[in-house]
C-alpha positions as CSV (number, residue, x, y, z in Angstrom):
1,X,-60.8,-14.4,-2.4
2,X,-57.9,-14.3,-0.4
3,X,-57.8,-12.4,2.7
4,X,-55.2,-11.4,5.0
5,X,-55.3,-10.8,8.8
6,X,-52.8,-8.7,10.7
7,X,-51.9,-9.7,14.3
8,X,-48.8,-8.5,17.0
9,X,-49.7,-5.0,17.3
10,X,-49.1,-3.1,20.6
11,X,-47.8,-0.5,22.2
12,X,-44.0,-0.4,23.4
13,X,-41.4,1.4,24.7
14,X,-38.8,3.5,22.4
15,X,-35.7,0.7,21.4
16,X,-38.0,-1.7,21.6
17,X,-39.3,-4.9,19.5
18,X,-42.8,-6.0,18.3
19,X,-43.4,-9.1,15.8
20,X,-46.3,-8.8,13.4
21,X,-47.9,-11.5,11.3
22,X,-49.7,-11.6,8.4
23,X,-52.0,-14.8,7.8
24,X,-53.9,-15.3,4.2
25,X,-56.1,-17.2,4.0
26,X,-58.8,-18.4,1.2
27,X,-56.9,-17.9,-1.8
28,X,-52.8,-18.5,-3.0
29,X,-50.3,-17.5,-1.2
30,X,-46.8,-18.9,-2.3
31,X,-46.5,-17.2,-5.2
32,X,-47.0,-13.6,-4.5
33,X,-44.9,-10.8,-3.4
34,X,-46.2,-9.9,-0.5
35,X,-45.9,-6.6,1.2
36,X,-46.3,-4.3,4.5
37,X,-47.2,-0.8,4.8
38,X,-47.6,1.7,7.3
39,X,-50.3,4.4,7.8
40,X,-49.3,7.4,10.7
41,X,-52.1,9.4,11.4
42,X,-52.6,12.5,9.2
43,X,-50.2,10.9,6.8
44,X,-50.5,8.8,3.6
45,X,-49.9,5.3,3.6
46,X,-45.9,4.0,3.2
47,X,-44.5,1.2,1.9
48,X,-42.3,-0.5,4.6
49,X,-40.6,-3.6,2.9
50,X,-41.5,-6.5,1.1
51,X,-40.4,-10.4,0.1
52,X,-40.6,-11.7,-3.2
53,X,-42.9,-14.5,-4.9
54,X,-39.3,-16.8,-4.6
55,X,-38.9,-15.7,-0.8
56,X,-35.4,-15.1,-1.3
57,X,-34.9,-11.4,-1.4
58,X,-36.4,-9.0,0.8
59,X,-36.2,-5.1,0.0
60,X,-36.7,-1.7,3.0
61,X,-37.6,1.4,3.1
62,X,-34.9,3.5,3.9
63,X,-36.4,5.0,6.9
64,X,-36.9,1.3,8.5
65,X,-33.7,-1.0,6.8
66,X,-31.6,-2.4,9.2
67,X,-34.3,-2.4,12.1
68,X,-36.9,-4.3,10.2
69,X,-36.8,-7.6,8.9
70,X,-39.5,-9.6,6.5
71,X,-39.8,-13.5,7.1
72,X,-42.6,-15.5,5.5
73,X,-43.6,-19.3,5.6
74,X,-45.3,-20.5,2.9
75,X,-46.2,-23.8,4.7
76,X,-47.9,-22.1,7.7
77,X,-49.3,-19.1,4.5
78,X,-47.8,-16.5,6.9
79,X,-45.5,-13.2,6.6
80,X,-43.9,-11.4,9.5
81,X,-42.3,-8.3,10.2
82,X,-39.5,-8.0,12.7
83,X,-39.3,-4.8,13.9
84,X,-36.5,-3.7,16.4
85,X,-34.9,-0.3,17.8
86,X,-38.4,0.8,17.7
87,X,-39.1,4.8,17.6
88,X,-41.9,7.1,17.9
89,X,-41.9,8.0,14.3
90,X,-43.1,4.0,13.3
91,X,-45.9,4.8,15.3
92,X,-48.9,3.7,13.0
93,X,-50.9,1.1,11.6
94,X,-49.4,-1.8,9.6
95,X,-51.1,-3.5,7.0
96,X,-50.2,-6.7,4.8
97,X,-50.8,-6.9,1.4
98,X,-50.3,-9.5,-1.4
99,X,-49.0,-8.6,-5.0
100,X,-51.5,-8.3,-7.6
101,X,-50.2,-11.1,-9.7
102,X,-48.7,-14.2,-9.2
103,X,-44.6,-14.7,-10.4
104,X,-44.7,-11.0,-10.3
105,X,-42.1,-8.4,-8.7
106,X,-42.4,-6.8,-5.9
107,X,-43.8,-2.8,-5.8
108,X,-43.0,-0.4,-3.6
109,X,-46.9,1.5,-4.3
110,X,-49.9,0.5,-3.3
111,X,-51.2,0.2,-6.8
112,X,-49.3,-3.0,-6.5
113,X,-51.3,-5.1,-4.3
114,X,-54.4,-6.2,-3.5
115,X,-56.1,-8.4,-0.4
116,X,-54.8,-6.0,2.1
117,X,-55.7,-6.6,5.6
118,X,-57.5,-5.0,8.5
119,X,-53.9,-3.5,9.7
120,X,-52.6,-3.7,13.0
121,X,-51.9,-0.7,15.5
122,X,-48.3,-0.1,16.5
123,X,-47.5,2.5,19.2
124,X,-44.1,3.4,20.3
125,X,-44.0,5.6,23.3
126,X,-40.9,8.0,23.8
């Protein structure tokens, strides 16, 4: 079974930029959507963005588009998640996820995915 591990994580300053990555490993990779998600404490989990199974659009929530970016290498089975302009409120922990089926869409619920990650802890200080 595939599984996927969550790396970058940190704290940093308000405006400022942290890279995560997502490795899988064990199982396909290439032809999943594959997703990130956020989890504040006290709150539910959020979708954040995602890439699709083609790599060739990627799709934001509103609350992070035009800070966040979504990259993945299917060579190196990796997905990363750009985030600039950092601010308090993306304080949480990010998790990676890969769809549920292969060739399918992308989702924006956790229902989804599948093989989701340990997470990683962001912390944005003001």
């Amino acid at each position: 079974q595939v599984q996927m591990v969550e790396s970058g994580g940190g704290l940093v300053q308000a405006g400022g930029s942290l890279r995560l990555s997502c490795a899988a490993s064990g199982g396909t990779f290439s032809n999943y959507a594959m997703g990130w998600f956020r989890q504040a404490p006290g709150k539910e989990r959020e979708f954040v963005g995602a890439i699709t199974w083609r790599r060739g659009r990627t799709f934001y929530a509103d609350s992070v588009k035009g800070r966040f970016t979504i990259s993945a290498d299917n060579a190196k089975n990796t997905v990363n998640l750009q985030m600039n302009s950092l601010k308090p409120d993306d304080t949480a922990v990010y998790y990676c996820a890969r769809g549920l089926r292969p060739f399918a869409n992308y989702g924006t619920s956790q229902d989804s995915y599948d093989s989701w990650g340990q997470g990683t802890q962001v912390t944005v200080s003001s």
